[in-house]
C-alpha positions in Angstrom: -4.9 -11.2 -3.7 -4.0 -7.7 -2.3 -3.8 -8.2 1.6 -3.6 -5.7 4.2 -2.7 -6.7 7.5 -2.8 -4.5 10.4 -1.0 -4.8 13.8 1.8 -6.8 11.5 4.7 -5.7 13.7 3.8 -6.7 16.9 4.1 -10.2 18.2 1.0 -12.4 16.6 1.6 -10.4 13.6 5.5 -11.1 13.2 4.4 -14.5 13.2 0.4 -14.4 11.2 2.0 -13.3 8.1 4.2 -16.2 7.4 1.4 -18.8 6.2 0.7 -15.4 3.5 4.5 -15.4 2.6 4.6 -16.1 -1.2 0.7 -16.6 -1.6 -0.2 -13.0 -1.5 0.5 -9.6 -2.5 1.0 -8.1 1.3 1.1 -4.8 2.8 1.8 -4.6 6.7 0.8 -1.9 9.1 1.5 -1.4 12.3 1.8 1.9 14.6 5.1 1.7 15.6 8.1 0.9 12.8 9.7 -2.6 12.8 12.3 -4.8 9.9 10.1 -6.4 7.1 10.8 -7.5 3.5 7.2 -6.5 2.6 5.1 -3.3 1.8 5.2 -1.3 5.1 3.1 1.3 6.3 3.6 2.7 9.9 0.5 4.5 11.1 -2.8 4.9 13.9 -5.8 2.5 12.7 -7.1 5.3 14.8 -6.5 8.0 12.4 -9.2 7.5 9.4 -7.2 8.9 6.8 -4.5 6.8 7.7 -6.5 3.5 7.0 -7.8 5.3 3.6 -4.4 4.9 2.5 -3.8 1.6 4.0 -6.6 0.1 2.4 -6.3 1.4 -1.5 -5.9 -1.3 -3.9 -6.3 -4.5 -1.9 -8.5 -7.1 -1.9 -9.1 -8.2 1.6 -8.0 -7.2 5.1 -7.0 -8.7 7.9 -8.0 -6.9 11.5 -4.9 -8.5 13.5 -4.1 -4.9 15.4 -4.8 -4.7 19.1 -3.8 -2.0 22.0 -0.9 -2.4 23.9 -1.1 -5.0 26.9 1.5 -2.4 28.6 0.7 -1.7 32.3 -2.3 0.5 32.5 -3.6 0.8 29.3 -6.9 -1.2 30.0 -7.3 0.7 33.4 -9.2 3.2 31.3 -11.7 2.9 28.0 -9.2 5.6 25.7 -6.5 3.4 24.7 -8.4 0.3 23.9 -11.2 1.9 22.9 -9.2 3.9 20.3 -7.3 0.6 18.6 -9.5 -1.9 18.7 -13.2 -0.5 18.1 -12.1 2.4 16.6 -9.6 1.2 14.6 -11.9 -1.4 13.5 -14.6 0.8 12.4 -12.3 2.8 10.3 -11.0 -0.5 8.9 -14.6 -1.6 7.8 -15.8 2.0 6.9 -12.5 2.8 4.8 -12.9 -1.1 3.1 -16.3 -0.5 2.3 -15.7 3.0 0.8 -12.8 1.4 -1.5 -14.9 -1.7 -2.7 -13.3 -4.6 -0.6 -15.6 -7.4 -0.1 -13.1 -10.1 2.5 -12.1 -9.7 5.9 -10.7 -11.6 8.5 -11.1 -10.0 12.4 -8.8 -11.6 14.9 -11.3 -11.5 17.7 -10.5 -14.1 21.2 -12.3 -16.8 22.9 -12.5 -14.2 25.3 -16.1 -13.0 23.9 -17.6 -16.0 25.4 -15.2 -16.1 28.7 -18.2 -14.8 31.1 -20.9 -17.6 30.7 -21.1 -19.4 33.6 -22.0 -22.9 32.4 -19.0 -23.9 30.5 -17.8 -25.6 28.7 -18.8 -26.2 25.8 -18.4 -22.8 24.3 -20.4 -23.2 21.3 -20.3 -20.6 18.4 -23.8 -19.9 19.2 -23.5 -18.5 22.7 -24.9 -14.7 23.2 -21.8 -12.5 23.3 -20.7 -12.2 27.2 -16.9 -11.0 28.2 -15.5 -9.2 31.3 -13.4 -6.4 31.1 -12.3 -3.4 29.0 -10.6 -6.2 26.7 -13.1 -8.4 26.5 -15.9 -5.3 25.6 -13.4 -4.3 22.9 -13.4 -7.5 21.3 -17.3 -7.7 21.7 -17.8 -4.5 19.9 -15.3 -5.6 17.2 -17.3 -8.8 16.2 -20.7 -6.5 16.5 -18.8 -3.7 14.0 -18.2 -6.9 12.1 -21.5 -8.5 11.9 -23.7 -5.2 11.4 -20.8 -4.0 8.1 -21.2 -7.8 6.9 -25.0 -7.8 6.7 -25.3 -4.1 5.9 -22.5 -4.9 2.7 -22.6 -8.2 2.1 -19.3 -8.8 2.8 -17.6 -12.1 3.5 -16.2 -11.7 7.5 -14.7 -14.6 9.9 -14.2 -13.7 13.3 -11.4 -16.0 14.4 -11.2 -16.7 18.0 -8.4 -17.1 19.3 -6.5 -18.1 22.7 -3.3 -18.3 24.2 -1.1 -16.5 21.3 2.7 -18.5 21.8 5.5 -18.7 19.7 6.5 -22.0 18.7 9.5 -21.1 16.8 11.8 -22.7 19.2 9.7 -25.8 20.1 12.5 -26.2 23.3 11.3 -22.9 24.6 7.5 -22.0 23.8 7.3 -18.4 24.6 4.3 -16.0 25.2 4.3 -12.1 23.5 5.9 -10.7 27.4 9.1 -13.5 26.6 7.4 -15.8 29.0 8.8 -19.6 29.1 5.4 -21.5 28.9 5.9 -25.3 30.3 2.7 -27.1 29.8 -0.2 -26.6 27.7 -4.1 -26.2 27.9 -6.4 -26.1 25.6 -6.4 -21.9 24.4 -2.4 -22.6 23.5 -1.8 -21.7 20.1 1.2 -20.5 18.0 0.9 -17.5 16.2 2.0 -19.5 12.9 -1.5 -21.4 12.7 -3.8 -18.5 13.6 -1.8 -16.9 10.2 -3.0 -20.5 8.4 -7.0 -19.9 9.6 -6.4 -16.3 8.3 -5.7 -17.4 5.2 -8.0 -20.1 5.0 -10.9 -17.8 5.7 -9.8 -14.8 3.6 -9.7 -17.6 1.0 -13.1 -19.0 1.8 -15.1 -18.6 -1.8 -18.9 -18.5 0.2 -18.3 -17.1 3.4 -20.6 -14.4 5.1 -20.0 -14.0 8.9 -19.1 -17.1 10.5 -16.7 -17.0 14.2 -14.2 -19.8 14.2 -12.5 -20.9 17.4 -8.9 -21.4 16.5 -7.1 -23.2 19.4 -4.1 -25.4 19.0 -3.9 -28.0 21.7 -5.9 -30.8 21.4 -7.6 -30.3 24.4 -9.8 -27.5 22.3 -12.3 -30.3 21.5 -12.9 -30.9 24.9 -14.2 -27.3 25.8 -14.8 -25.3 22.3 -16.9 -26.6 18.9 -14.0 -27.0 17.3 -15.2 -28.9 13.9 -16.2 -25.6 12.1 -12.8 -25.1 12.1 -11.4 -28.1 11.0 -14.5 -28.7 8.3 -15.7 -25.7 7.1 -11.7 -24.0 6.8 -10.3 -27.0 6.5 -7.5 -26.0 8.7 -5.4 -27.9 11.6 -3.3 -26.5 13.9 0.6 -27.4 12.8 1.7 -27.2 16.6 -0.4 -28.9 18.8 2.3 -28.6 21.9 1.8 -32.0 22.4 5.4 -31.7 23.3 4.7 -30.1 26.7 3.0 -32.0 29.4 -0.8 -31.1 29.8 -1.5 -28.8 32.6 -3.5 -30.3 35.6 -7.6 -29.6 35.3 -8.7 -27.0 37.4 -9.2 -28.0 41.3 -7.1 -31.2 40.4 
């Protein structure tokens, strides 16, 4: 399979390609230009005719792009607003227009964060998020929904929590170079949202289904987790049992 993945630069996609490494024909794009043995394409998701060319040829997509977290740019709609939702439209328009039927949106626990009686976050809570960030990734899994029923595409919406690198299991790291000492239950390493990915890219009679994908083992305690672990049949590789588990809240 033909994949494109977008935002592949930055720091969950450095790390989400690897599980794709050697299983599939990849082309990367990001916005800014970065080292990579693969098919490269440095462009705006924003820019429609930009995505056109992205998209020709492949076989499924993977929506892993999101705005800067740089000071200020979710002070205001225009930034977000322009990579996420608009980006993501253009992604689902362009795929459409060029006959792919898979996608995979990286979407966050975050569209669920502002119900009050939690947990459990179940996957069949209304969406409800705070925030320019959480609206963006709202509107992305709405884009995703109404172009899956409208096409009859196969779509996962994998959400996701605390992104970490993993890579040096003596000094867990977040994407700001943070040293992360104890885990909850949203830590995951970039690595094993890559595996769900490709699980659900891979999935032969999906439609649109959200996944939570959260790597401590604490994620059963506060998200339906089993989808995950049944329907994709995936697990998370690093569970950062290694690290102590941070106190409950109020404890």
């Amino acid at each position: 399979m033909k994949v494109l993945i977008t935002g592949a630069g930055g720091f969950l996609g450095r790390g989400l390609v690897v599980p794709f490494e050697g299983r599939h024909d990849l082309r990367l794009m990001d916005v800014a230009d970065w080292d990579t043995p693969h098919e490269k394409l440095v462009g705006s998701v924003a820019d429609l005719e930009t995505v056109r060319k992205a998209v020709a040829g492949c076989d499924g997509i993977v929506i892993a792009h999101m705005a800067s977290r740089q000071a200020g740019s979710y002070e205001t709609p225009t930034v977000p607003f322009d990579a996420n939702v608009k980006g993501t439209a253009n992604l689902f328009f362009a795929g459409v227009e060029a006959g792919i039927k898979r996608y995979v949106l990286i979407s966050g626990e975050v569209v669920v964060y502002a119900h009050e009686k939690l947990p459990p976050r179940t996957l069949d809570l209304p969406l409800r998020s705070r925030g320019i960030y959480g609206l963006t990734k709202v509107c992305q899994e709405v884009i995703a929904e109404q172009y899956q029923r409208e096409h009859d595409l196969h779509v996962a919406a994998l959400r996701v929590g605390y992104i970490l690198s993993a890579d040096d299991p003596n000094h867990v790291v977040n994407k700001y170079g943070k040293h992360i000492r104890e885990r909850n239950a949203p830590c995951t390493d970039r690595r094993d949202i890559g595996l769900a990915a490709r699980l659900a890219l891979e999935l032969p009679d999906l439609k649109f289904e959200a996944f939570y994908i959260l790597g401590a083992p604490e994620a059963v305690n506060v998200y339906e987790m089993e989808p995950s672990y049944k329907r994709l049949g995936w697990k998370p590789q690093y569970d950062f049992t290694w690290l102590p588990a941070a106190a409950p809240e109020g404890g």
